[in-house]
N, C-alpha and C positions, 0 to 999 in steps of 0.2 A: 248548776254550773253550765257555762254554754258550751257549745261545740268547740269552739277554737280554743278556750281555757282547758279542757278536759285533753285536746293534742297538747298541747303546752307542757302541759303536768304528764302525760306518755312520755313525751321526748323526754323531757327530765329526768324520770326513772330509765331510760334505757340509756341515758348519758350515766346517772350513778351506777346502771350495774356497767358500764364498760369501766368506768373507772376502777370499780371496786375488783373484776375481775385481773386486773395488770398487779394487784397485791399478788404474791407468790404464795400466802397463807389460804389466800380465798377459797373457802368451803363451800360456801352458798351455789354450785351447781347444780343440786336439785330444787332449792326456790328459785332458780333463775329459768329451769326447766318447764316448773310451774305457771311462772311470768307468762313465758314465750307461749304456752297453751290455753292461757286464760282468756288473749283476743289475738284475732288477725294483725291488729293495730299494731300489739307489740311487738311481734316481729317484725314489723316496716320500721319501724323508730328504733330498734336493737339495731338492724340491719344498717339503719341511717346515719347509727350514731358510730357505726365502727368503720364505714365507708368516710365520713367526718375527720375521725383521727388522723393525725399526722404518724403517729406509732403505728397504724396499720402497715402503713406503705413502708415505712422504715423496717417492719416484724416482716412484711414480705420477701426485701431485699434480702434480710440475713437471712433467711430459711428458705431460699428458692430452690435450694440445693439438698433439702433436710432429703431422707428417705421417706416412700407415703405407710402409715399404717398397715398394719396387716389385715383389715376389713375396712372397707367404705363406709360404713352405718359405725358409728360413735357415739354411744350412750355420754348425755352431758356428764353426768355424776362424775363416769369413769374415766373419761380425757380428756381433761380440763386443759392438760398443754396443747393436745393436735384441736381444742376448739379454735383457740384463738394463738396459737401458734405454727410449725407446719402447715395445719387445716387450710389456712388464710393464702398460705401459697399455691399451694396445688389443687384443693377442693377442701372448702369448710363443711363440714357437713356434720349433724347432731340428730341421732334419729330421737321424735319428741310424738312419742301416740300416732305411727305412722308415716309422720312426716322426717323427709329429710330435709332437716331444716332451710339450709341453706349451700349452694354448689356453685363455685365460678369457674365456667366451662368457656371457651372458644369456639369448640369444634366439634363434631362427632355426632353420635345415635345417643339421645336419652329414651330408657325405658320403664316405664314403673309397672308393678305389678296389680291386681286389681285389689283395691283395701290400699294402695301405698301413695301418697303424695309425696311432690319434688320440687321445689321451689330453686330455681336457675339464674344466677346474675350473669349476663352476660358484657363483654367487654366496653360496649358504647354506652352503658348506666342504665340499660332495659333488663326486663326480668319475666323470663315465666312459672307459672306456676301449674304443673302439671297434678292433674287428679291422675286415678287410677287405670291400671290398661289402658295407658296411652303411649305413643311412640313419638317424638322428636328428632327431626335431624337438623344438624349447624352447620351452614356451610362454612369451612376453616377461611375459604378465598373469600367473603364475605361477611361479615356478625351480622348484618342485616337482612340476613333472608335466612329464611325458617321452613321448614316445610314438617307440617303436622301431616305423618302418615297415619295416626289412628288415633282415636279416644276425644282426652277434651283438656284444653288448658285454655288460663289467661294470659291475656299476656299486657304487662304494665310498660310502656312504648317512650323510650325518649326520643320525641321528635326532632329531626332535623331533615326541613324541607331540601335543602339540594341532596340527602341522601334518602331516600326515603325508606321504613319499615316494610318488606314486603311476607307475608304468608302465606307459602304456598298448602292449599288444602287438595290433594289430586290435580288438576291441572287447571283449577280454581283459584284466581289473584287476590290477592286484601291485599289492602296498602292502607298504611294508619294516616293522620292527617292530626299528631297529637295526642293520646289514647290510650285507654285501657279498656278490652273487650275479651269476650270468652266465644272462643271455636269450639264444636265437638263436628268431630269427622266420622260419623257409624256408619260403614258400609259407603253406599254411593248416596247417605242421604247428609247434609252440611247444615248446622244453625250457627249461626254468628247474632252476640250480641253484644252492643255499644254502652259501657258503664259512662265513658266521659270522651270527649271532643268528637272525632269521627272517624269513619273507615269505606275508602272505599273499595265496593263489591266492583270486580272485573273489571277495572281500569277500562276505558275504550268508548267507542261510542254509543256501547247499552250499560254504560257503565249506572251503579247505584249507588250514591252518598247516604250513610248512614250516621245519624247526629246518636248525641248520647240520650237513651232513653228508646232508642228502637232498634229490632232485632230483625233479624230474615230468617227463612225456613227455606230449602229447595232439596225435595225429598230425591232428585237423579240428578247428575249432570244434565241431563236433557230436561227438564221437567222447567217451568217457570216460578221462579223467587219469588213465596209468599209476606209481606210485609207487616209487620204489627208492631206495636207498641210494650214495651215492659218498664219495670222500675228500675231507672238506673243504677238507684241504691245495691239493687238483687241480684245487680252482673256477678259472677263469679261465687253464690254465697252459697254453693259448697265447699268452699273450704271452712265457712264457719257452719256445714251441716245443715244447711236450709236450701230444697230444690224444690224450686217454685215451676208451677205447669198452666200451660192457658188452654184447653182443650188435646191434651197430647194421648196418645195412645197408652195404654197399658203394657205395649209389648216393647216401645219407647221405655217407659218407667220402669220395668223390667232389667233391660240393659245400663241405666243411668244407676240402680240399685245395686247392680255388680260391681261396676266402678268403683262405687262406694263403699261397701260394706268388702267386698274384696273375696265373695262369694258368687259360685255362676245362679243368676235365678231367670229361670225362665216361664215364661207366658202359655200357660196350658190352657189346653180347647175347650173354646166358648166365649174368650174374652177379648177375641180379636177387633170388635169394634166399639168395644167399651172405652171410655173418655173420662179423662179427670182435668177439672182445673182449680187450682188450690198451690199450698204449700206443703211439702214433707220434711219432717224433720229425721235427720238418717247421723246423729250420732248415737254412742253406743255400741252395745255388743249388737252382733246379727240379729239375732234372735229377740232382741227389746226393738231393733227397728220394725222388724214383721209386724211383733206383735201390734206395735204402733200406728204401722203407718197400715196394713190391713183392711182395717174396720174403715176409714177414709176412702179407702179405693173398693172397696165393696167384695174386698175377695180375702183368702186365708192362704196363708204359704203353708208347705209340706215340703219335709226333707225328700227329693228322690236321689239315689245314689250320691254323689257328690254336692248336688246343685240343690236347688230350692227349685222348687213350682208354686207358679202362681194359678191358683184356681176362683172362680165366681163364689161368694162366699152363699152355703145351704143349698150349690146347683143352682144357683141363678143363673138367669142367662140375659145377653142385652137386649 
């Protein structure tokens, strides 16, 4: 089946389940739950196909005014009405293995926890998708400016050129030109990388154009933007659990590990200049990722107190 036939046949089924779910009898919330976790895909086509509806906008009007639930996180099984009713007005949201599914926000601090994803529609038909330990702010006077204070999201960019997308990462510019790319902000060190169209790095006369398929690294504000190449395909694919590295530190992989897994793990001594480049795969429990991804990185995790350490695996050293 080719590429375009197999979106075709996606959109279909998330066209039947919105249909199916407007029946009042409709049971299937937990195969629909299942759906939505079986690919990234399907939530953009679920997503696509209830933004589509003309029932959405009209289920908004009458319930602008509904009261909000008494928790933010909404197991699909068990709120079938605040999914696609209330939800739709004030914040949709269905927590699904982590994820909140889906939140339309204008304004404010989002914050996720580490282990927690948060996928964001925001007013002008752009979207981010926040991994773990990350912080977001929206400006309310703006939807088009963002400022990533910590962690790491993508962000899926409707462009329009006389408005343009701005991201602010510290006192660091992106400006989309079309786009979907993934920031992580750790400390004062910044990577920005380009799934599709482009982004430009600090607007201005050192300004840098990034097309799709290349990333930057600039480990300080003060430091010089290192430039390299990745797979476009790979922007963002932690959210389907796959964190690809091209020479990165272990104490990097470390931190991206906690994100994920929603556990602190930290880089213990001897592995400071140790280097991986490869793919990890980090779905699962904690404890099946260690075990996993480990023997690839050359080292073995131990519980200490709360956190995990990362150690050289038999005392090895680099």
């Amino acid at each position: 089946m080719s590429t375009q036939a197999q979106g075709v046949n996606i959109s279909e089924e998330a066209r039947g389940w919105v249909i199916a779910t407007r029946d009042p009898p409709f049971d299937g919330w937990e195969r629909l739950s299942e759906w939505l976790e079986r690919d990234p895909a399907h939530l953009a086509a679920y997503e696509a196909a209830l933004d589509a509806d003309e029932w959405a906008a009209q289920l908004l009007a009458l319930l602008a005014d509904a009261p909000p639930p008494a928790s933010n996180v909404i197991p699909l099984r068990a709120r079938r009405r605040w999914l696609l009713g209330a939800g739709i007005a004030a914040s949709l949201l269905a927590a699904v293995g982590g994820w909140i599914v889906f939140q339309r926000l204008d304004s404010g601090e989002i914050v996720t926890a580490p282990g927690e994803r948060r996928t964001v529609q925001l007013a002008d038909g752009s979207r981010i998708v926040l991994n773990g330990a990350t912080v977001v702010k929206l400006d309310s006077d703006d939807p088009r400016h963002v400022e990533l204070a910590s962690g790491e999201a993508l962000f899926d960019v409707r462009h329009d050129s006389s408005h343009p997308f701005v991201v602010m990462a510290g006192s660091t510019r992106l400006v989309d030109a079309g786009t979907v790319f993934n920031v992580i902000r750790d400390g004062s060190s910044l990577d920005l990388a380009v799934g599709h169209g482009a982004v430009i790095f600090e607007p201005g006369p050192r300004e840098i154009r990034l097309n799709a398929g290349e990333a930057l690294h600039r480990s300080s504000p003060r430091a010089a933007p290192v430039l390299r190449r990745t797979n476009p395909q790979a922007v963002g694919g932690w959210q389907a659990g796959q964190l690809q590295y091209e020479n990165a530190s272990l104490d990097q992989i470390a931190r991206d590990l906690g994100r994920n897994t929603g556990l602190e793990v930290r880089a213990g001594d001897g592995i400071e200049r140790m280097r991986f480049t490869g793919t990890l795969t980090v779905t699962g429990a904690p404890e099946e990722v260690f075990a996993r991804v480990g023997p690839l990185l050359g080292v073995t995790f131990a519980p200490e107190g709360a956190a995990w350490k990362m150690m050289p695996a038999n005392g090895s050293r680099p």
